[in-house]
TITORBA-195453 format. One record per residue (C-alpha): residue number from 1; residue in one letter; x, y, z. Coordinates in steps of 0.2 Angstrom, whole numbers, plus 5000, padded with zeros to 4 digits. Each point is the difference from the previous one (the first is absolute). Example, Ala and Ser with C-alpha at 12.3 -4.5 7.8 and 13.67 -1.06 7.14 Angstrom:
<nodes>
node nr: 1, rest: A, x: 5062, y: 4978, z: 5039
node nr: 2, rest: S, x: 5006, y: 5017, z: 4997
</nodes>
This chain:
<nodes>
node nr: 1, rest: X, x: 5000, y: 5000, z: 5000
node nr: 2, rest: X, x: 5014, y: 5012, z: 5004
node nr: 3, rest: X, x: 5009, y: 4997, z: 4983
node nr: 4, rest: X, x: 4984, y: 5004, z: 4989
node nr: 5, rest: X, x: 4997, y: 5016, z: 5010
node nr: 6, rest: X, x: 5018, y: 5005, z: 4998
node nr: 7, rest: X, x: 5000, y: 4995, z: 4981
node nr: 8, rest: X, x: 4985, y: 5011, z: 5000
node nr: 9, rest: X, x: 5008, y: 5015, z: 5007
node nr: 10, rest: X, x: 5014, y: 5000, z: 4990
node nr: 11, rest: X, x: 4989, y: 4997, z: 4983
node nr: 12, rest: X, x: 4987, y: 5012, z: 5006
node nr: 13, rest: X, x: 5014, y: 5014, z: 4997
node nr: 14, rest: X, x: 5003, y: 4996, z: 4983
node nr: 15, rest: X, x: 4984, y: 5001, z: 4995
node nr: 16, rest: X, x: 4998, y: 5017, z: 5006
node nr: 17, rest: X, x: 5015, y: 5005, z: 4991
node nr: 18, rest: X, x: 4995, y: 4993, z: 4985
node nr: 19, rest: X, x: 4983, y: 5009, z: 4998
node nr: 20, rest: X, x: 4999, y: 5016, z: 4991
node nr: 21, rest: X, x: 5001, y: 5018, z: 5013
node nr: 22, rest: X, x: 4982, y: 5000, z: 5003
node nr: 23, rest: X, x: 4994, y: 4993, z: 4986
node nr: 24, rest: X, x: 5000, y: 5016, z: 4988
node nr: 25, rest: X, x: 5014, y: 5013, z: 4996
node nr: 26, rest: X, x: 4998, y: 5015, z: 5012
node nr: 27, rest: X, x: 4999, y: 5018, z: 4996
node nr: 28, rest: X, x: 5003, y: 5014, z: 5011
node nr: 29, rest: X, x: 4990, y: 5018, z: 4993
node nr: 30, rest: X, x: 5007, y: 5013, z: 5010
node nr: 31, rest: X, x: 4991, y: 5018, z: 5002
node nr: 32, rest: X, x: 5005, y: 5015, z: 5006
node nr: 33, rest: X, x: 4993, y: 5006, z: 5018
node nr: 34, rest: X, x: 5003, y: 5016, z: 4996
node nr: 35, rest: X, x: 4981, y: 5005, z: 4995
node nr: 36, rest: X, x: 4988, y: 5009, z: 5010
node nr: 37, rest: X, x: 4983, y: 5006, z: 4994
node nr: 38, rest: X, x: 4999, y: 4994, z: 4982
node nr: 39, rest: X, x: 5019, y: 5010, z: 4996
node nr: 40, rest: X, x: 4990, y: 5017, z: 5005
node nr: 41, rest: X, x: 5010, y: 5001, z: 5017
node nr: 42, rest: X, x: 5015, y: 4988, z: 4993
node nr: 43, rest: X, x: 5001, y: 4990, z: 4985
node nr: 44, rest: X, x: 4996, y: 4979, z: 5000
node nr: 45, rest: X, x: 5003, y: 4989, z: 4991
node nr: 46, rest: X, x: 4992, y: 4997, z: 4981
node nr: 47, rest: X, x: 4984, y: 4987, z: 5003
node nr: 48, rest: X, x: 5001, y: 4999, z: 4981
node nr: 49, rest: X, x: 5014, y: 4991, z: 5000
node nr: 50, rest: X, x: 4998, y: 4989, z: 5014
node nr: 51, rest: X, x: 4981, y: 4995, z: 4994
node nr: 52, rest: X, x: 5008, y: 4994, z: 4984
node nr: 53, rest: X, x: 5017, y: 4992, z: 5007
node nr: 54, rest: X, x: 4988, y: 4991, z: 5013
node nr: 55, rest: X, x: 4986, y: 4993, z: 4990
node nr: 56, rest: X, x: 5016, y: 4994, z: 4988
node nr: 57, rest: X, x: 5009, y: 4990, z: 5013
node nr: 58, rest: X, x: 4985, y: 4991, z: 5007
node nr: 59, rest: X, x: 4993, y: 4996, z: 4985
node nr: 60, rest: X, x: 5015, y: 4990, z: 4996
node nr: 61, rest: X, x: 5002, y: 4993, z: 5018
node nr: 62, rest: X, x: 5010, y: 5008, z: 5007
node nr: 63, rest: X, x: 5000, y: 5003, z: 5020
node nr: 64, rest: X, x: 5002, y: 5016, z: 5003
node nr: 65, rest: X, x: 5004, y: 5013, z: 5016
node nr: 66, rest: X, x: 4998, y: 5018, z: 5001
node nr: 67, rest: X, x: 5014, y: 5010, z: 5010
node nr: 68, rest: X, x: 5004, y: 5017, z: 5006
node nr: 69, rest: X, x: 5013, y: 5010, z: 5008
node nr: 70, rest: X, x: 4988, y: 5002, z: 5015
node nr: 71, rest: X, x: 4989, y: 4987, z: 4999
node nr: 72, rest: X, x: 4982, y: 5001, z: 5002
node nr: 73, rest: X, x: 4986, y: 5009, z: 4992
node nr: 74, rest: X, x: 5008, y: 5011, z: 4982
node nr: 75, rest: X, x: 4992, y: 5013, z: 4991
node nr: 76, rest: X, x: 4998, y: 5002, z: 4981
node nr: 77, rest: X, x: 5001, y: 5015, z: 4991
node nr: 78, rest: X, x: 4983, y: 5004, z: 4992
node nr: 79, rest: X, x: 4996, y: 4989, z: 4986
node nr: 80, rest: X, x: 4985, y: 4995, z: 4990
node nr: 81, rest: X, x: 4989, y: 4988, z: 5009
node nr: 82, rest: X, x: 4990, y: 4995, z: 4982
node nr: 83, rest: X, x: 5013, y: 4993, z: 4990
node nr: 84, rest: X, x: 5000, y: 4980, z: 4999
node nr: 85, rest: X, x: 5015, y: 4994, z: 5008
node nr: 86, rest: X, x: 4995, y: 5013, z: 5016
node nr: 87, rest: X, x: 4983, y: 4994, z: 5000
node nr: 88, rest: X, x: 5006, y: 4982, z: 5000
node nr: 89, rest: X, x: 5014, y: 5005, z: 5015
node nr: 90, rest: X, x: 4988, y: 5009, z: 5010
node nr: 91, rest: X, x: 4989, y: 4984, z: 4999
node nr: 92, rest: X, x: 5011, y: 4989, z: 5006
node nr: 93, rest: X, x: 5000, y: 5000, z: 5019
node nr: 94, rest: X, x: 5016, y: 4989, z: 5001
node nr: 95, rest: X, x: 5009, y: 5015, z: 4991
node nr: 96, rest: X, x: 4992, y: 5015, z: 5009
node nr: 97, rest: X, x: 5005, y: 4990, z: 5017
node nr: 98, rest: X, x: 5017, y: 4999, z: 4997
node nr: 99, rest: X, x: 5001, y: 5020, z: 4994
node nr: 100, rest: X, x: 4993, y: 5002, z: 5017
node nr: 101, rest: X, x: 5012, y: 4991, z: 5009
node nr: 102, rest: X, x: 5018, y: 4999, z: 4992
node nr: 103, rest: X, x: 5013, y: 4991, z: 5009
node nr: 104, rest: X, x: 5013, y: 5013, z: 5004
node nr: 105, rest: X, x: 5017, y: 4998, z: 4989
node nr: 106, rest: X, x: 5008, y: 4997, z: 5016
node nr: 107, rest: X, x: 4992, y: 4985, z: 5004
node nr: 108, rest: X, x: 5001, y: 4991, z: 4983
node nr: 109, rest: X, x: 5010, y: 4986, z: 4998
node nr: 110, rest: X, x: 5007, y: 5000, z: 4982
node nr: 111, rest: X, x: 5004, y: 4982, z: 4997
node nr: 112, rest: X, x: 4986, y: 4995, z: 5001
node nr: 113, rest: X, x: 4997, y: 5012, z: 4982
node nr: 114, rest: X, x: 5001, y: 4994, z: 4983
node nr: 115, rest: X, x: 4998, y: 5019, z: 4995
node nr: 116, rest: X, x: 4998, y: 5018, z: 5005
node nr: 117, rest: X, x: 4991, y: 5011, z: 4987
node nr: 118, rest: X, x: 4999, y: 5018, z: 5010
node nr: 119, rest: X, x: 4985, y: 5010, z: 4992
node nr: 120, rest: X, x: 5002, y: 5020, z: 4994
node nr: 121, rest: X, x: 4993, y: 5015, z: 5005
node nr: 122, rest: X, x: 5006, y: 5016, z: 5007
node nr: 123, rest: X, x: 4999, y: 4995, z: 5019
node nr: 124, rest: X, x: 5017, y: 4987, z: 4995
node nr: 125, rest: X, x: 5011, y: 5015, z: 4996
node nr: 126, rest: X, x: 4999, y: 5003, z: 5017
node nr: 127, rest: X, x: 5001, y: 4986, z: 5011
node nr: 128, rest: X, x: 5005, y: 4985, z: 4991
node nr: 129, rest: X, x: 5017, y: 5004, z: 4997
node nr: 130, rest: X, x: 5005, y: 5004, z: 5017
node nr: 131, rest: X, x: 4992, y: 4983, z: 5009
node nr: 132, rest: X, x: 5015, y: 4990, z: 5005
node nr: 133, rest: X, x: 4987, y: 4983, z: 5000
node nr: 134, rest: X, x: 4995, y: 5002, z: 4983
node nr: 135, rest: X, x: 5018, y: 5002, z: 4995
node nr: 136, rest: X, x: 5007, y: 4987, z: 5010
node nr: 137, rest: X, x: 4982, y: 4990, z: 4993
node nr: 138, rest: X, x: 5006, y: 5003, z: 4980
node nr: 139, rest: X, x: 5017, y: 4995, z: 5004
node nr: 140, rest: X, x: 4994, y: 4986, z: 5006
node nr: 141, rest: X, x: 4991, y: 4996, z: 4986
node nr: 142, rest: X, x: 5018, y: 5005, z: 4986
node nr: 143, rest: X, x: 5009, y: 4990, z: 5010
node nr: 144, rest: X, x: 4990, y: 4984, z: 5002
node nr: 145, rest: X, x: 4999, y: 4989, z: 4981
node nr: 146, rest: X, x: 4982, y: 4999, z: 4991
node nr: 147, rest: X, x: 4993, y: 5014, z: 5007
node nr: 148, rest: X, x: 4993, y: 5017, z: 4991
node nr: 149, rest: X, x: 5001, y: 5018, z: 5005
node nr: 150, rest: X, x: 4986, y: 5010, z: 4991
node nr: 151, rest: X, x: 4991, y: 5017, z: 5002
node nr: 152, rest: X, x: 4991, y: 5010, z: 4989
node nr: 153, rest: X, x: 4999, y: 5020, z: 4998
node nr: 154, rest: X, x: 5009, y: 5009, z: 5018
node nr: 155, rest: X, x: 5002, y: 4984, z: 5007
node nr: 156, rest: X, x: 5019, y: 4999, z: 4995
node nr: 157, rest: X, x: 5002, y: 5015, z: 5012
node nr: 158, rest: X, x: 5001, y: 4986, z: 5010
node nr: 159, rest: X, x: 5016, y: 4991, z: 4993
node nr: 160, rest: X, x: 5012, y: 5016, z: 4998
node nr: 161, rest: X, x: 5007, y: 4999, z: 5018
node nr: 162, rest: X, x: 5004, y: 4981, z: 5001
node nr: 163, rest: X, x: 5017, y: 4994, z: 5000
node nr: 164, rest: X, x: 5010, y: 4982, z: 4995
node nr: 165, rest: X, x: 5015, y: 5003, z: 5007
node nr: 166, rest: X, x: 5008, y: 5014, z: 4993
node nr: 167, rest: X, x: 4987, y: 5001, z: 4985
node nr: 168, rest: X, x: 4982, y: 5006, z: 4996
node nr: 169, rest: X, x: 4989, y: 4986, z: 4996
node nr: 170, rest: X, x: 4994, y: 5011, z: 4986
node nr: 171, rest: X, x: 5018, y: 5002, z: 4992
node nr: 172, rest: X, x: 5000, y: 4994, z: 4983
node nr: 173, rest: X, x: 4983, y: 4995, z: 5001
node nr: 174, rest: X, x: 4988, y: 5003, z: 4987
node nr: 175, rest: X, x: 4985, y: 5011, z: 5011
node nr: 176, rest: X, x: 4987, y: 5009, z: 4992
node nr: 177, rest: X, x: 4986, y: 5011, z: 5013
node nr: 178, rest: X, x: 4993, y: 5019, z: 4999
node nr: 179, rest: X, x: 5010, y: 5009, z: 4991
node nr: 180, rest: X, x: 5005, y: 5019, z: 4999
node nr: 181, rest: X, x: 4987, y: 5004, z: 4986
node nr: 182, rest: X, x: 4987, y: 4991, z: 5008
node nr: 183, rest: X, x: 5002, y: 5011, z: 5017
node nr: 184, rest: X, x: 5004, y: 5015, z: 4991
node nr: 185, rest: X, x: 4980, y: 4996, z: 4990
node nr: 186, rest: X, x: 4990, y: 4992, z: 5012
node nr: 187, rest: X, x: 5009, y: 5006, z: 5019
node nr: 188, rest: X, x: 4989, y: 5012, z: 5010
node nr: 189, rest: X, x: 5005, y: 5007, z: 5016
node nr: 190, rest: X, x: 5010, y: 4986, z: 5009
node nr: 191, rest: X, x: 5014, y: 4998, z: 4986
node nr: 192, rest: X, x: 5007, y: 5016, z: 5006
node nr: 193, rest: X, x: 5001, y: 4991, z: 5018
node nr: 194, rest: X, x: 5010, y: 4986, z: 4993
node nr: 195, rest: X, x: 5017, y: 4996, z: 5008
node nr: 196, rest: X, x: 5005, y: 4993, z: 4982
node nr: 197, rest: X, x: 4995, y: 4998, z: 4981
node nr: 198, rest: X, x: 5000, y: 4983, z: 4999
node nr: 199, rest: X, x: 5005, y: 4997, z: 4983
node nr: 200, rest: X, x: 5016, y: 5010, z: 5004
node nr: 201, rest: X, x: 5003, y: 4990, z: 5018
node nr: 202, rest: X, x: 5001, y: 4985, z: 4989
node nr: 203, rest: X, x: 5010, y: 5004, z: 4988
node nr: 204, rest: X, x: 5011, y: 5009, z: 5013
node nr: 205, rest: X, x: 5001, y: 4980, z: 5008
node nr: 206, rest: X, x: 5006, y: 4995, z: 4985
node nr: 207, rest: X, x: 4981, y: 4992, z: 4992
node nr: 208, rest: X, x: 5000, y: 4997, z: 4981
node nr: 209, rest: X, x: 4982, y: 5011, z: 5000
node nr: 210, rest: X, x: 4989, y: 4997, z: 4987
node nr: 211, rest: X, x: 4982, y: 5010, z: 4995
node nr: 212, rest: X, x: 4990, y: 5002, z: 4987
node nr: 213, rest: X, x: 4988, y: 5014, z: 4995
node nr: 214, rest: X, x: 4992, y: 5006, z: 5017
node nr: 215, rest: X, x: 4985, y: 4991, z: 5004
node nr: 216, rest: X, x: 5002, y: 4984, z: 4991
node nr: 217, rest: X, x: 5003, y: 4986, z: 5004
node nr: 218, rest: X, x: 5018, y: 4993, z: 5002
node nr: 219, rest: X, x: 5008, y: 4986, z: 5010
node nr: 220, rest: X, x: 5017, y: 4995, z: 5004
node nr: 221, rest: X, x: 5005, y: 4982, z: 5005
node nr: 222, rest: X, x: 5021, y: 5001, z: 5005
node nr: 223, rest: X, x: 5008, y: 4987, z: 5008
node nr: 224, rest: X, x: 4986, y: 4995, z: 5016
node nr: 225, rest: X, x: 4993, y: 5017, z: 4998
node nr: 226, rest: X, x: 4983, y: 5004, z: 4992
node nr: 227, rest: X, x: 4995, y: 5017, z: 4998
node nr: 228, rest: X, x: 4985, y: 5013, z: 4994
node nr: 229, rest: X, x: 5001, y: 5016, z: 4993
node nr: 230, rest: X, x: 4985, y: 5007, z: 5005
node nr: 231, rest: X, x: 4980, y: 4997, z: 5007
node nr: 232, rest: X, x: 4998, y: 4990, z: 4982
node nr: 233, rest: X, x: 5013, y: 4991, z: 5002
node nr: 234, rest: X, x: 4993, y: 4990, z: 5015
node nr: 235, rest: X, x: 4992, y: 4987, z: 4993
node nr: 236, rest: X, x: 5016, y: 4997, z: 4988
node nr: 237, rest: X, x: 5011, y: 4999, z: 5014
node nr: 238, rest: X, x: 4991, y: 4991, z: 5012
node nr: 239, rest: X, x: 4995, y: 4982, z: 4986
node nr: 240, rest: X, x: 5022, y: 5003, z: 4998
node nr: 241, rest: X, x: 5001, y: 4996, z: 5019
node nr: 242, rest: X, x: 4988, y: 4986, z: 4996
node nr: 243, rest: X, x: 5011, y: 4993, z: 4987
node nr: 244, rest: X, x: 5016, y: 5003, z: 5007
node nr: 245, rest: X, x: 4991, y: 4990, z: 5015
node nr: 246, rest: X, x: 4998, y: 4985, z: 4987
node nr: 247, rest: X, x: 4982, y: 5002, z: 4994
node nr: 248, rest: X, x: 4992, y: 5003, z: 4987
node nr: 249, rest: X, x: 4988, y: 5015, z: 5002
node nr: 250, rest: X, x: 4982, y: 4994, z: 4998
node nr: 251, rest: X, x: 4991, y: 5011, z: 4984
node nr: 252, rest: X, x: 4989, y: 5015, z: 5005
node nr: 253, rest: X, x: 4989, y: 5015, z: 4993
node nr: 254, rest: X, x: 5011, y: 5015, z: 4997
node nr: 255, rest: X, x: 4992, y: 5013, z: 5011
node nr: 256, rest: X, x: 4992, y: 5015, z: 4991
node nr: 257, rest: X, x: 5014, y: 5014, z: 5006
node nr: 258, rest: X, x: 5014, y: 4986, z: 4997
node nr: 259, rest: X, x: 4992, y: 4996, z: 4981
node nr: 260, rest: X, x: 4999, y: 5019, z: 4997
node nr: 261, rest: X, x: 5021, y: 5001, z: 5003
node nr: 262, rest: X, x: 5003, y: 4985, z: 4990
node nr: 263, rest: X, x: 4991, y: 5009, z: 4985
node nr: 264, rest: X, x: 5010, y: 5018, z: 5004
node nr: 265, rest: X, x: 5015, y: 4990, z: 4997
node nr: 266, rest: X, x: 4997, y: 4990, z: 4986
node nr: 267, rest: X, x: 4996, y: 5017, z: 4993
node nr: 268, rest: X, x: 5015, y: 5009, z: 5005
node nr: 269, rest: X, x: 5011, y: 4984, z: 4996
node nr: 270, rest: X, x: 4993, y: 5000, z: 4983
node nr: 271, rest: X, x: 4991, y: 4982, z: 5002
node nr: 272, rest: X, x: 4983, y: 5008, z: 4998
node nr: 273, rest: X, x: 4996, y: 5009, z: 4984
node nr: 274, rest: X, x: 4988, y: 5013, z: 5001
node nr: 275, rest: X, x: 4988, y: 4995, z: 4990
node nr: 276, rest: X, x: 5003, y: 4982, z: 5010
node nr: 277, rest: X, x: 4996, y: 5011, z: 5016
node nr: 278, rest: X, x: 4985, y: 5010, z: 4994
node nr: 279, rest: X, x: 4990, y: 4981, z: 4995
node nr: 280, rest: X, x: 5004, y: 4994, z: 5016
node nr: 281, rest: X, x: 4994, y: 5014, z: 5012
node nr: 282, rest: X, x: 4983, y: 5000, z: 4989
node nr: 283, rest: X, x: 4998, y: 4982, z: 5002
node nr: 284, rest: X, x: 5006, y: 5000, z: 5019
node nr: 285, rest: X, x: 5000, y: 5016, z: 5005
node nr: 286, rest: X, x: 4991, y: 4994, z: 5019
node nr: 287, rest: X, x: 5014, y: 4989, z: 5002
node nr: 288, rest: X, x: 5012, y: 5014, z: 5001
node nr: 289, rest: X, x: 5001, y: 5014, z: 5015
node nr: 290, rest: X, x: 5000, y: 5016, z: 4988
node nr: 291, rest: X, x: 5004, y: 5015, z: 5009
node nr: 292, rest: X, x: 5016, y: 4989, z: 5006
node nr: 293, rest: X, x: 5004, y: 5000, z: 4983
node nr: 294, rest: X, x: 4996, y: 5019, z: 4995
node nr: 295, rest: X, x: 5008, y: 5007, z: 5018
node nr: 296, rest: X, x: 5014, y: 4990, z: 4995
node nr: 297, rest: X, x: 5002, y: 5008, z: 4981
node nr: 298, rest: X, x: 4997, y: 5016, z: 5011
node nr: 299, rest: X, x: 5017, y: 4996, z: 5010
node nr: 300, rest: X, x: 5007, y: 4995, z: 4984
node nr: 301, rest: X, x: 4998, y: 5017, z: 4992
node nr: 302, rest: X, x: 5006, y: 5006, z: 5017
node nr: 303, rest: X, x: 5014, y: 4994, z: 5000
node nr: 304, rest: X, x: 5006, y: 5000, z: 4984
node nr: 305, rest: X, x: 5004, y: 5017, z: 5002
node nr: 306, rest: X, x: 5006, y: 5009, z: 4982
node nr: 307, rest: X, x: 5004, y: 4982, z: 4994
node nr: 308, rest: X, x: 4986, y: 5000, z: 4985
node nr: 309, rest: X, x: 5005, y: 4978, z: 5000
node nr: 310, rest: X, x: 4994, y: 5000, z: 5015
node nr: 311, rest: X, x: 4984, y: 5011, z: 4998
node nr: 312, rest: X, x: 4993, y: 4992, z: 4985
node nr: 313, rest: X, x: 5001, y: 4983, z: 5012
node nr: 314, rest: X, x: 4990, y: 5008, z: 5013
node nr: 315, rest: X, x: 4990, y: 5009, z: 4985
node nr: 316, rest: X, x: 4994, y: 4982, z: 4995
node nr: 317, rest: X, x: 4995, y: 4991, z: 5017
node nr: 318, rest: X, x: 4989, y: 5014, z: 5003
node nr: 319, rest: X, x: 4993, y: 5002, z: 4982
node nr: 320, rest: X, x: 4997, y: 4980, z: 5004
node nr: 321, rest: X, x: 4988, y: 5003, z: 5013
node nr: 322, rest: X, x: 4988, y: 5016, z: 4994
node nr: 323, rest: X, x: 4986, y: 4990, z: 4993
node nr: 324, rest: X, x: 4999, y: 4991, z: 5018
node nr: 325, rest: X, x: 5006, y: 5013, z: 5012
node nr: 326, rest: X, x: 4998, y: 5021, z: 5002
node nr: 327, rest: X, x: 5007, y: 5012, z: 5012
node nr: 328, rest: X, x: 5000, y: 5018, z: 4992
node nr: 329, rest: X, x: 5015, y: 5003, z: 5009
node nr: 330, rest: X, x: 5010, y: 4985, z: 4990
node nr: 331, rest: X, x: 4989, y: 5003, z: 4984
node nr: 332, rest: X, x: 5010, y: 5020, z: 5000
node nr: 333, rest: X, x: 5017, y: 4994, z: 5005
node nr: 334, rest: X, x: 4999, y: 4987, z: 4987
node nr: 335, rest: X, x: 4994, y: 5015, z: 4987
node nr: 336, rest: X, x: 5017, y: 5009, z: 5005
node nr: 337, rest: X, x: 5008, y: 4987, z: 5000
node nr: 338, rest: X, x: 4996, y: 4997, z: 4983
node nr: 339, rest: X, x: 5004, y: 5017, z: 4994
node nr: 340, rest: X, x: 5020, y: 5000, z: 5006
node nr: 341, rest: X, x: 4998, y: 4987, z: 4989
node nr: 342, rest: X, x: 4995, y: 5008, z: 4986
node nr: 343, rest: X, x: 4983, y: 4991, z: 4998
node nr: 344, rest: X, x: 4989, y: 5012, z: 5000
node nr: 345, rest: X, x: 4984, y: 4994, z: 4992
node nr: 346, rest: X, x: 4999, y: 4986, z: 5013
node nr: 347, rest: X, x: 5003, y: 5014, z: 5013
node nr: 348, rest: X, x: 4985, y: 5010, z: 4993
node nr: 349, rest: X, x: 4988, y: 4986, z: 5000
node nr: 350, rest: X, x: 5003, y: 4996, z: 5020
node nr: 351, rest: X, x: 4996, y: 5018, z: 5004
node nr: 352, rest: X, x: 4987, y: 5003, z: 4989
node nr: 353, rest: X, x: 4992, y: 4983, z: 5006
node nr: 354, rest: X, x: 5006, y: 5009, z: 5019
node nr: 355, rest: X, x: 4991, y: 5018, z: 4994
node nr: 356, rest: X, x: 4985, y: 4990, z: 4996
node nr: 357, rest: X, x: 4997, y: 4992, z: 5016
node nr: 358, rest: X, x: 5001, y: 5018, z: 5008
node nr: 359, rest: X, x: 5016, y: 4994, z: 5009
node nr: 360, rest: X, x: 5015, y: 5011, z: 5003
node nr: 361, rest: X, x: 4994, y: 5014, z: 4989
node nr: 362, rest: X, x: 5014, y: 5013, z: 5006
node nr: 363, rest: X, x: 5015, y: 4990, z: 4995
node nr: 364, rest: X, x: 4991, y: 4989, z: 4985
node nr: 365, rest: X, x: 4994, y: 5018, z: 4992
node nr: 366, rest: X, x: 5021, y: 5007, z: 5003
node nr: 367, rest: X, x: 5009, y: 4985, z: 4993
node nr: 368, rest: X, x: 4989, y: 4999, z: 4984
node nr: 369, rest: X, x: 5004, y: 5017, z: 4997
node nr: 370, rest: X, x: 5016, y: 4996, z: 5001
node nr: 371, rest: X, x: 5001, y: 4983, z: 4989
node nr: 372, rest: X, x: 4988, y: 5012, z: 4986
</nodes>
């Protein structure tokens, strides 16, 4: 009797060892604690970007906990409630419990993680990279083999202060996150509080950054890192963590803001012909968020400056939306727009159809004089 329980005892240990860590790879989503009153009083984190990263990893069986520097209950910063992959988060009581009670970075014990994906907003400029537990969590994770460091947006705030040895984990890392066009576009009045741009602090640790045009979506998988550009870039990066974990992502329904980006690029990229772009808005036009894409030909003209490349692209997204969306104050911008670039019988058509509709009379009646 005591022989079988000792052969027992010493098989039972084995068996243990043998089975997978808890059955399915672990993820780690860290959030900024930062927040406090929907980023009025201090900006949170981006819910965007943790709706979509979530509903991702769990779909494709992953276990998943939510950390924070603090721990406990964070804040977001204000966010859209109506959109699909919010409506599915806020729905899920499983998830809205663990946003309420986050397990301070402090008491996390990284080996028991088969990946760390720290989520963006502007809350993470400010604390993440100065927690020593999340830093001595991702080195953890670089030192250890198989295992995936991943963020999306701000999040890799959060991997300029960590150190191997004498190096940055970043250096010669290809990195991609917000860049300085994207701040310089979109920031409002945190930006001017941040201790760092991040693109320059990552470059400055010697990252290999990469970006492409704000606002689009762009990933970069260097070496165990997997990294997103920007909000759109969330549901890239995050089914890159699940491959690099050794899955295959399960197939899904483009959401309608994450459709509406693909086509912007496509169109900017050249993969899209106008003609191409105008059959399928009037076959699908519902599938698609519209004013996304017309504020985002807005930004384009923007942006582009004096660079009249770079108008005509922004020119053609809006011109791609008028038969499905108006705003008088895009409609006259567009018409200007359309003069610096010398077409002028396009330019009077949107102001008289603006003139018509007894909208901005003041400035319509001004710069059709002008354009006479």
């Amino acid at each position: 009797m005591k022989k079988i329980v000792l052969l027992a005892l010493l098989i039972v240990p084995c068996i243990l060892v043998a089975q997978p860590k808890n059955g399915a790879k672990k993820v780690l989503m860290v959030l900024s604690s930062y927040g406090k009153d929907l980023g009025k009083v201090r900006p949170g984190f981006e819910f965007d970007e943790f709706s979509q990263a979530y509903l991702i990893f769990k779909n494709n069986g992953l276990a998943i906990d939510v950390a924070s520097p603090t721990g406990g209950k964070v804040e977001a910063d204000e966010f859209n409630k109506d959109k699909a992959y919010n409506k599915a988060l806020l729905s899920d009581q499983s998830a809205m419990d663990l946003l309420d009670n986050t397990i301070a970075t402090a008491d996390v014990d990284p080996s028991v993680y088969d990946a760390i994906y720290v989520v963006g907003g502007k809350g993470a400029m400010f604390d993440l990279p100065y927690d020593p537990s999340l830093q001595d969590i991702i080195l953890n994770l670089y030192q250890r083999e198989g295992t995936v460091i991943s963020s999306v947006c701000h999040g890799p705030a959060s991997f300029v202060n960590v150190k191997d040895g004498e190096n940055y984990i970043v250096k010669d890392i290809e990195i991609t996150a917000f860049c300085n066009i994207e701040e310089e576009l979109f920031g409002k009045k945190w930006v001017k509080e941040f201790p760092f741009k991040l693109e320059d602090k990552l470059v400055s640790r010697g990252a290999i950054f990469s970006q492409t045009d704000f606002m689009l979506s762009n990933v970069a998988v260097s070496g165990k890192f997997v990294t997103g550009q920007n909000p759109f870039s969330t549901t890239g990066s995050a089914e890159e963590v699940v491959k690099a974990l050794g899955k295959e992502p399960v197939a899904r329904t483009f959401y309608k803001d994450e459709k509406t980006v693909y086509l912007v690029q496509d169109m900017l990229d050249g993969k899209s012909t106008t003609s191409w772009v105008e059959q399928e808005l009037k076959n699908n036009h519902e599938t698609y968020d519209m004013p996304l894409m017309a504020v985002y030909g807005y930004y384009k003209v923007l942006a582009a400056k004096d660079n009249v490349t770079e108008l005509a692209k922004g020119v053609e997204i809006i011109e791609a939306t008028v038969p499905y969306f108006f705003n008088e104050d895009l409609q006259f911008m567009l018409a200007k727009t359309h003069i610096l670039l010398d077409n002028k019988e396009r330019a009077k058509e949107l102001l008289e159809d603006l003139d018509s509709k007894n909208l901005l009379k003041e400035q319509v009646a001004d710069l059709l004089k002008e354009i006479s």
